[in-house]
N, C-alpha and C positions, 0 to 999 in steps of 0.2 A: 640164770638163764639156761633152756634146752642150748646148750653148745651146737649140740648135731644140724637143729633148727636155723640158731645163727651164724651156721660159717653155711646152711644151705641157701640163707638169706642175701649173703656173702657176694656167693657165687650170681647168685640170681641179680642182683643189683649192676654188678662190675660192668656191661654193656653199657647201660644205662648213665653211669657216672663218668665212664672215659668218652661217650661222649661228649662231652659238654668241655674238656680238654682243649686248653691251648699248647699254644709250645710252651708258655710259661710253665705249666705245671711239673715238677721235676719230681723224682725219686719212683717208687713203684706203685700200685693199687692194695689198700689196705694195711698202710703201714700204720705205725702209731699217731702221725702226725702229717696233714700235708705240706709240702713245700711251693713255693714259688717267686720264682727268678723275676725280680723287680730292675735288675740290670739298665732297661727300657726307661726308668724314671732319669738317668743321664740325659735324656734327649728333652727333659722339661727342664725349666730355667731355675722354678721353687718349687718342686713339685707335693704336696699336700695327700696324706692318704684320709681318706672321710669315711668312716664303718658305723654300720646301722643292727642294728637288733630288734627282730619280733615275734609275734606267733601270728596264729589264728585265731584263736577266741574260741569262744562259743559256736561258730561256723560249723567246727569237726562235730558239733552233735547233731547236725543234721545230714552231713557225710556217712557216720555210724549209722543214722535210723536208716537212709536208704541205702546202704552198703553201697557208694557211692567213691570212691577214692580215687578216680582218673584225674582231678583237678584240681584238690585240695593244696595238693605242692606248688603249685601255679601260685596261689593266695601267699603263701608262705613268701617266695621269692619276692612276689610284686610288695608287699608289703615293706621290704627294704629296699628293692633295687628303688620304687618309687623315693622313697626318703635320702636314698643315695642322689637321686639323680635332679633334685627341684636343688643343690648345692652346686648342681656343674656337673660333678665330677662321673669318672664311667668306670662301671662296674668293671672288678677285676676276678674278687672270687669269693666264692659261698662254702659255707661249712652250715648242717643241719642237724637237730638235736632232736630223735624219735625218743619218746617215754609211754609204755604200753604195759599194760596188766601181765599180758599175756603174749609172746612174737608169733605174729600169722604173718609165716615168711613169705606165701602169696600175696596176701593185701597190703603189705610192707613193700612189696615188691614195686607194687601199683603206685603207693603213695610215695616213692624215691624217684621213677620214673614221671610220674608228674612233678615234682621238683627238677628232674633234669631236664624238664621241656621248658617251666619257668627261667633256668639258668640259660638255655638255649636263646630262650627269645629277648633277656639281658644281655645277653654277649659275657656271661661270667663263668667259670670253673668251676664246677663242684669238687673242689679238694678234698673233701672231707667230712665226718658226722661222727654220731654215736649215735647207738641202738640200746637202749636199757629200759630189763623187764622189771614192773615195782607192784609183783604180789604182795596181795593184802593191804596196799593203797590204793590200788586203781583196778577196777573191774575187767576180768580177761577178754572182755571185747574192747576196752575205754584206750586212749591212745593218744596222746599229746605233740605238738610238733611246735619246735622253734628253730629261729636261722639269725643267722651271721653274717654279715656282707661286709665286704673292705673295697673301693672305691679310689681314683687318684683325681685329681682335679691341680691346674697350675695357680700359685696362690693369689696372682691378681685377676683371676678368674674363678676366681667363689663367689655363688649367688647368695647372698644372705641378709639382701633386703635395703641395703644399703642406694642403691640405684634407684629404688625406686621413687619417683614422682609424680607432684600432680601434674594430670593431663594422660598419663600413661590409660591407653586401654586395657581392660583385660577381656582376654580369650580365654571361653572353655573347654576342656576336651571332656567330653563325655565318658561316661563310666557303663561298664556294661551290668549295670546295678547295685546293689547295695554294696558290693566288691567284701570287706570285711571287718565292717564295722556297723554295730547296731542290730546283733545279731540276738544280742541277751532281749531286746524287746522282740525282735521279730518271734523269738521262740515267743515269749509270755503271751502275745496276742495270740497265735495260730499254732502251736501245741498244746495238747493236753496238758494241765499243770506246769508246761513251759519244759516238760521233758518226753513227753511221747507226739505219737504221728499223732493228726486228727482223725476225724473219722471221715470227715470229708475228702471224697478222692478230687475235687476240686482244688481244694487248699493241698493235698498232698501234691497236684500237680506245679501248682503254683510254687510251692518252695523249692520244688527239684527242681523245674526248670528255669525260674527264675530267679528265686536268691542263691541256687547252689550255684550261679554261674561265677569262672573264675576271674579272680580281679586283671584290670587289663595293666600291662608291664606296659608304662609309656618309654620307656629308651628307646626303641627304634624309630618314634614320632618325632623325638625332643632332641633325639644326637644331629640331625644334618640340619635344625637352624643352629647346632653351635658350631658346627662343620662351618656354615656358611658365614658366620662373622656376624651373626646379625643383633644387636644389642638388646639383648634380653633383660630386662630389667631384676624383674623377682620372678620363681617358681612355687605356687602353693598345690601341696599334695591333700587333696579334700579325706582326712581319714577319719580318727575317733575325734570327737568333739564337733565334726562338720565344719559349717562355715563361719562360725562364730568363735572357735578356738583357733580352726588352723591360720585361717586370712590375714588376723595381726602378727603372726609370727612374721612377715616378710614385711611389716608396716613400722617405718619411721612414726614415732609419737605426735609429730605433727601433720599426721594423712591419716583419710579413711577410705573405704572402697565403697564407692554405690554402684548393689546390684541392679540390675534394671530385669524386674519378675520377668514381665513379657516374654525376656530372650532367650530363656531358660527352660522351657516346651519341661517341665517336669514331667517321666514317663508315670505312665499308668501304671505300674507299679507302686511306686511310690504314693500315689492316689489311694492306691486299695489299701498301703499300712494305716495311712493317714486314717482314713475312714472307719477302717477297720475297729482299731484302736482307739478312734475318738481323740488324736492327738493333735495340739494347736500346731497351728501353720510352722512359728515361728522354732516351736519345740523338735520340729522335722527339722529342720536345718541347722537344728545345735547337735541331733544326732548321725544323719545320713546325708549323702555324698547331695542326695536331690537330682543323679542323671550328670552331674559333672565332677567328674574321678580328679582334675590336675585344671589349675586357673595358672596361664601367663602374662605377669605384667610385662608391658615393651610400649616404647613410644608411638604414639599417633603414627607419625612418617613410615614407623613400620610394619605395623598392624596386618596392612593387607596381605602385606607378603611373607608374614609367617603365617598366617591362612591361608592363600597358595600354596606354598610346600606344607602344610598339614595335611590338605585335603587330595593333597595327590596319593596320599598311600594309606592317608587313616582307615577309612573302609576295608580296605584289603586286610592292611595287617590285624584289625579289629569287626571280624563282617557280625559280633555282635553287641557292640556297639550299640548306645540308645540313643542316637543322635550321628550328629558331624561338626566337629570344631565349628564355632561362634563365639563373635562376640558379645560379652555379657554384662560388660561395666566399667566403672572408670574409677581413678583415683582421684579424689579430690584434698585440698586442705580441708584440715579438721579443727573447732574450737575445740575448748573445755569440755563443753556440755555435751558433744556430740559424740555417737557410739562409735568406732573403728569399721564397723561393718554394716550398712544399712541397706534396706531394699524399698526402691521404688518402682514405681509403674510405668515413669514416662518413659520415652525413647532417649537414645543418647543424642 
């Protein structure tokens, strides 16, 4: 690696990452390793640390195509703090792994700073990363991004599916589109050979502004119903696989979940991959979120009123957003025969 480059990268970042600082974080900016003061887990009874790991995907090649890197780190973060947070538990702190051709300590700059806007809006720490250059495996514009996240939760207060029953509603919160998964088709339908722009500034508008948007970090939606005691049953994070892989993770063998299509206002986005592609109904929802980023199971009696406190601050904290929390389905018991996941038309 140009040294000169990455201690200028260094420099350039260090704003950017002490903000996102709590008092937990201890020692100084840029040491070998970060620390932090877990002291605070005395005040939990069994307290549980939960840690997530991911990337981007295929997302960062249409970043690249439109030199685009304001948001990219947002996707990164939400990506685990989400997976962090459908178990209970809240984000404590983040570590980031950049791997690039070549260091453009400006656009590195960009894309560290939109990670520490994503750790901002988690409430987690950016302790820590690495930056490594890999000429002659990856193209001096190409540039890779993973993360780390650690998580505390008290241990008879893990969601993990267990609670959940039939009768239980579930609530959607809307996603501000395809967030970061499903990205290897959206390239193959609307780029050239599924690696360059189109030629259509129509379609080049369409991916920039609408699939490059970044995935929405639910923790500040999901923290004050668990502030408020309110009996959350199960949390599904709608990611890769959609609603057909992730739904049963949080489903006893003897339940399934019926969607109910109607409630689920599918955005126009979504419409135009569909069509585009010529891809079956069913086949969208084993890939893409479908406009609902995070599904809450909770009982009937409570329903309404974690849809109350959703919609007092969803909008704001998400004003792009393709929707506003609803209700979308139910859990029922399930035979043999019957799938974990199914969708109907009626009302509930």
């Amino acid at each position: 690696m140009d040294t000169g480059e990455g201690q200028r990268f260094v420099s350039l970042i260090k704003d950017a990452v002490t903000s996102t600082h709590s008092p937990n974080v201890l020692a100084g900016y840029g040491g070998f390793a970060g620390c932090f003061d877990v002291s605070f887990l005395k005040n939990y009874e069994n307290p549980v640390l939960v840690s997530a790991t991911d990337g981007v995907g295929t997302k960062l090649r249409l970043a690249s195509l439109f030199h685009k890197h304001d948001t990219i780190g947002i996707d990164l973060v939400a990506m685990c703090s989400n997976d962090i947070l459908v178990t209970g538990a809240k984000p404590l702190l983040f570590l980031d792994y950049i791997a690039c051709g070549k260091l453009n300590a400006d656009a590195m700059k960009t894309v560290v700073a939109s990670i520490a806007e994503g750790c901002r809006q988690a409430k987690a720490s950016l302790i820590g990363g690495e930056t490594a250059e890999h000429p002659g495996l990856m193209n001096s514009d190409d540039y890779d991004l993973a993360g780390f996240m650690v998580g505390a939760v008290e241990k008879g207060e893990i969601l993990d599916g267990q609670k959940v029953k039939a009768g239980d509603i579930l609530i959607g919160l809307p996603s501000s589109g395809v967030h970061s998964n499903g990205l290897s088709l959206v390239r193959k339908i609307f780029l050239k050979n599924g690696i360059d722009l189109p030629d259509s500034s129509e379609d080049q508008l369409f991916l920039k502004n609408e699939i490059l948007r970044p995935t929405i970090i639910y923790e500040p939606d999901i923290r004050p119903l668990f502030d408020e005691r309110i009996g959350i049953h199960g949390i599904v994070h709608i990611t890769g696989g959609g609603f057909f892989e992730n739904i049963p993770r949080i489903l006893p063998k003897h339940l399934r979940a019926v969607i109910n299509k109607n409630e689920l206002r599918i955005p126009e986005l979504f419409q135009k991959i569909e069509k585009r592609g010529n891809i079956p109904e069913m086949e969208m929802f084993s890939v893409f979120n479908m406009g609902v980023g995070m599904i809450i199971a909770a009982a009937k009696s409570d329903a309404q009123k974690i849809l109350d406190i959703l919609k007092q601050t969803f909008s704001e904290n998400h004003p792009d957003a393709l929707g506003e929390p609803r209700t979308i389905g139910k859990i029922e018991d399930r035979s043999e025969t019957e799938s974990p996941v199914e969708f109907q038309d009626s009302s509930l």
